[in-house]
C-alpha atoms as one frame of an Amber mdcrd trajectory, in Angstrom:
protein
 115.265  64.281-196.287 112.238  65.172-198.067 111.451  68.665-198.697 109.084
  71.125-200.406 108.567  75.149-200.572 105.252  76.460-200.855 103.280  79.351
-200.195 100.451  79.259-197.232  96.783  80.069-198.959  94.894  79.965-195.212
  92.566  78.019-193.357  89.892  75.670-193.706  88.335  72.516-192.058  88.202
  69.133-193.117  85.522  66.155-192.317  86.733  62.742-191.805  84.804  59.732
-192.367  82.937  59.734-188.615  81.954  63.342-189.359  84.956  64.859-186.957
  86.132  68.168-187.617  89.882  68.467-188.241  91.427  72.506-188.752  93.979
  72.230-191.375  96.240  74.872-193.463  96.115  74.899-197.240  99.812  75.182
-198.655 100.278  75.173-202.655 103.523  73.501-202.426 105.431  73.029-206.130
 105.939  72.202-208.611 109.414  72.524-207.485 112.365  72.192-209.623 115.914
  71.183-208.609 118.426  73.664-209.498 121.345  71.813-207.860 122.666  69.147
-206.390 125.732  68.791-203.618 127.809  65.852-203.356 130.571  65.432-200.466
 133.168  64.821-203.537 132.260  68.350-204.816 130.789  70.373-201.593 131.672
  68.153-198.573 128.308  67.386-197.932 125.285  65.691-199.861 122.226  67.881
-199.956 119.543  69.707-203.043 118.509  73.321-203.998 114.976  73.585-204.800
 113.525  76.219-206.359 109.599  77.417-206.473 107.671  79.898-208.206 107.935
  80.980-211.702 108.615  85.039-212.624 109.749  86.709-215.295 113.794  86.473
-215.856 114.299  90.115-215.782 112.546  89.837-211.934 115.995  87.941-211.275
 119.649  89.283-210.817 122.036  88.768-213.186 123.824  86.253-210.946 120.426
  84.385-210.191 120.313  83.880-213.727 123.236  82.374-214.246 122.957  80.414
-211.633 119.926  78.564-213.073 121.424  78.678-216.612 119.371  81.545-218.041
 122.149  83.684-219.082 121.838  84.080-223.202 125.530  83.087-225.281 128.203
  86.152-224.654 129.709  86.669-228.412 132.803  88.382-226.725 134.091  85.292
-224.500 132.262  82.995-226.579 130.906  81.301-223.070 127.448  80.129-221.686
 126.443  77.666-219.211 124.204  75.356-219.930 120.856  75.742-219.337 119.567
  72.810-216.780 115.550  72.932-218.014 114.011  74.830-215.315 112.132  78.424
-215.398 112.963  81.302-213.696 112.519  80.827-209.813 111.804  83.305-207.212
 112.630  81.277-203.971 115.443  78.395-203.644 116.227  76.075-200.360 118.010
  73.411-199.717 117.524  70.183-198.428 120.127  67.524-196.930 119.754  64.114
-198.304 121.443  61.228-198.094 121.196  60.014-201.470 122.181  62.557-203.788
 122.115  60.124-207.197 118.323  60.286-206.723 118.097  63.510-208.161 118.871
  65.362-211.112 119.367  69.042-212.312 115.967  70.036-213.746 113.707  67.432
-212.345 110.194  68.735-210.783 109.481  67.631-207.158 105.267  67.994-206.677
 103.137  67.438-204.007 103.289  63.548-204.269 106.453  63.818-202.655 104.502
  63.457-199.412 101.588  61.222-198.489  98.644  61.008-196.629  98.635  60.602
-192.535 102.746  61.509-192.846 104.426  63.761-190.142 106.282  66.765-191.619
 107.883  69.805-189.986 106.720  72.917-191.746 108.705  76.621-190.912 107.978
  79.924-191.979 108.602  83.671-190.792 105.827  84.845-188.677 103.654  87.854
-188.448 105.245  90.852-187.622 103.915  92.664-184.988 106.287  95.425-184.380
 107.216  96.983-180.896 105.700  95.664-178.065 105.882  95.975-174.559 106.655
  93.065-171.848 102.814  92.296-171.558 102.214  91.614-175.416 105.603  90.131
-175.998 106.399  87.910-172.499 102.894  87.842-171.042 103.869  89.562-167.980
 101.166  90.513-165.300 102.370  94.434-164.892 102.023  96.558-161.962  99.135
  96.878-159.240  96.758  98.887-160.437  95.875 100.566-157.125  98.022 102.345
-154.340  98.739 105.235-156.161  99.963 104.231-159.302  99.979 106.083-162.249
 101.962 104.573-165.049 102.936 101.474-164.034 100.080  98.895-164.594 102.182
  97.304-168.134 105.963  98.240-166.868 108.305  95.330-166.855 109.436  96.826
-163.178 112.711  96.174-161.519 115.299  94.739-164.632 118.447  94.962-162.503
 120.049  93.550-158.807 122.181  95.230-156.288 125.380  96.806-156.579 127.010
  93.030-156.574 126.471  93.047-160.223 125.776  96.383-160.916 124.497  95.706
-164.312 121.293  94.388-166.141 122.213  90.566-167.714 122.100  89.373-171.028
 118.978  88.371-172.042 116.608  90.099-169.808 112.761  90.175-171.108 112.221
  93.600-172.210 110.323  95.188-174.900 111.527  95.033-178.097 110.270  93.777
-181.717 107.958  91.160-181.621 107.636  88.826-184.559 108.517  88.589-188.089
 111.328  85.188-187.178 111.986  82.522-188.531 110.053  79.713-186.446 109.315
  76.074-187.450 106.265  73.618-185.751 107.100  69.868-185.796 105.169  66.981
-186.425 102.361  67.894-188.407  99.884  65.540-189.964  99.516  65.513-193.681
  95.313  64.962-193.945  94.898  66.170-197.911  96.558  66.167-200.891  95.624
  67.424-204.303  98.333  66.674-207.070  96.011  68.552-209.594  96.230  71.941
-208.216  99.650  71.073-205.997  97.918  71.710-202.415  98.190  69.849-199.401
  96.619  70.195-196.055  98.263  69.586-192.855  96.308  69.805-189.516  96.926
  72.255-187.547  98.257  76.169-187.893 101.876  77.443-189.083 103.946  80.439
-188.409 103.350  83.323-191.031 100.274  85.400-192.970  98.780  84.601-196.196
 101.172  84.389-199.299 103.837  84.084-196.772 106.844  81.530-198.041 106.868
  78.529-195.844 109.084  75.287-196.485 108.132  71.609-195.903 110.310  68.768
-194.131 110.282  65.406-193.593 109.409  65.273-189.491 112.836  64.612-187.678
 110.798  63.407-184.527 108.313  61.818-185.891
């Protein structure tokens, strides 16, 4: 399976030939680099890490480090792993694939993995918008707003049954935290890409805010 991370830039509007108007999401996606890959032999299943966006090494844990090789010689053990190519990387995923000989450690995965008019599933953690009450969160219609009411008009009302179950079940809608999952949209048309400055446009909105991490599929329905 395919697979990018990126970071969603915002909105904008495309024109197609005829002059329609097509809504599309700007994602700078890569350059990606693979930081490992699973076989079945070694990890019982085949499948890559990918890693995006360069920082500075001492922005990553000492185990992050090491993990991508960065770790300087130790003079006591006389030990260091060898360094696989690749920069320091914020943000790693992985991706299932079926051929895992394709790839190699340090190789850069851009854009151009995708093309133009392809279906891809993107998913990213969206906005936050703390606690909320059953009207915001569920949509629920509230109380009347007449016969005497006073403080009833967004209450979620009755939440329980008789004294046959005496209890309130599992899962009842009730107001809680409202946002900030992790939620994916399928089959989303690929309309631009722009290997220069590693953006590509998909129609359509996704889950999160500006700047927020969002990761790039091959569609599974599509």
């Amino acid at each position: 399976m395919k697979g990018l991370v990126g970071i969603k830039l915002g909105m904008t509007q495309v024109f197609d030939e005829d002059g329609s108007v097509t809504p599309v999401t700007l994602i700078q996606a890569g350059p990606c680099y693979v930081t490992q890959v699973k076989t079945e032999d070694t990890d019982g299943y085949n499948a890559v890490q990918v890693g995006f966006d360069e920082v500075k090494a001492s922005r990553l844990s000492k185990a992050e480090r090491g993990h991508l090789g960065l770790l300087k010689a130790d003079a006591k053990h006389g030990t260091r792993k060898e360094a696989m190519g690749v920069p320091a990387l914020r943000h790693l995923n992985e991706f299932r694939i079926d051929n895992p000989s394709e790839y190699e450690l340090g190789q850069a995965l851009t854009v151009e993995t995708f093309d133009v008019g392809e279906k891809v599933d993107v998913t990213g953690i969206t906005k936050g918008r703390g606690f909320a009450g059953v009207v915001k969160r569920y949509g629920f219609k509230g109380g009347p707003k007449t016969h005497g009411q006073s403080d009833r008009w967004r209450a979620p009302g009755s939440i329980g049954a008789t004294s046959t179950t005496a209890r309130v079940f599992k899962g009842t809608r009730m107001a809680g935290r409202m946002g900030n999952d992790r939620h994916t949209v399928q089959n989303l048309k690929v309309m631009r890409i722009d290997s220069e400055r590693n953006l590509i446009a998909v129609k359509g909105a996704i889950p999160g805010s500006k700047g927020g991490v969002i990761i790039i599929r091959e569609a599974v329905k599509g």
